[in-house]
N, C-alpha and C positions, 0 to 999 in steps of 0.2 A: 293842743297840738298845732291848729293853726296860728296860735300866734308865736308857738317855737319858731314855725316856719316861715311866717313873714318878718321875721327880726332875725332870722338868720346869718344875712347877707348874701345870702344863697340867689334869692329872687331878684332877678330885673324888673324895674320899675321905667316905663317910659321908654323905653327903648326899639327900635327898628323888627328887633325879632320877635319882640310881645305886638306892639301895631299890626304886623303882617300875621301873626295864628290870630288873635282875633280881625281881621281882615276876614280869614278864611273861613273863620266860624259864625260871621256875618252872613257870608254868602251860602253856608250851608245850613243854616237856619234863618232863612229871608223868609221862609212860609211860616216859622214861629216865631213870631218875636217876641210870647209869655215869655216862650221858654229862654229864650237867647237874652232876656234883660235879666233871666236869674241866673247866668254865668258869666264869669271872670276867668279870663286864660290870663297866664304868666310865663314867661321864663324863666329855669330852674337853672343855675351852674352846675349842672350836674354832665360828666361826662356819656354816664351810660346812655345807650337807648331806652328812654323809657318817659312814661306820663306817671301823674298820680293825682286823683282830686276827692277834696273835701264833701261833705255830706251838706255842708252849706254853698254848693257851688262853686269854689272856686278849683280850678284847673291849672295844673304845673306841668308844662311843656318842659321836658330834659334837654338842653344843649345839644347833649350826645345824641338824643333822637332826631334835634332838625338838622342835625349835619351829616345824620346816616340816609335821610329822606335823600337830600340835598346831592350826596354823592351819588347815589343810586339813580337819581331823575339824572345827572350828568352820566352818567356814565354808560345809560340808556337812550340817550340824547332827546330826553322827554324836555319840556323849556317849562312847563309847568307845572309848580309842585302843591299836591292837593292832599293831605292828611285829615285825620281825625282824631284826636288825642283823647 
């Protein structure tokens, strides 16, 4: 399955909004770093809201989930957006 889904075309590689969720999952596991060297976030083109990850650690951030964060912290007038996928 995961390599259906890394040859999909589906996943972003190197991009602004994969940099920034692991960004964020740096900072939320700064006190582990076992465990944060055994996961991989990515972004998914997927409209929905929604995550899904592998039994081997890798994490797939949905589109549609950071721009549902994203409009909800605007629209609360929160400046910073803090998730867990």
């Amino acid at each position: 399955m995961l390599d259906r889904v890394l040859l999909s075309g589906d996943v972003i590689f190197g991009d602004t909004l994969t940099a920034y969720i692991n960004k964020i999952a740096d900072h939320l596991l700064n006190d582990d770093p076992e465990l944060r060297s055994k996961i991989q976030l990515f972004t998914f083109t997927s409209p929905y809201v929604n995550a899904f990850a592998t039994d081997q650690g890798f994490i797939f951030v949905n589109i549609g989930f950071i721009a549902q964060v994203a409009n909800e912290a605007l629209n609360t007038g929160h400046t910073n957006i803090i998730f867990v996928a």
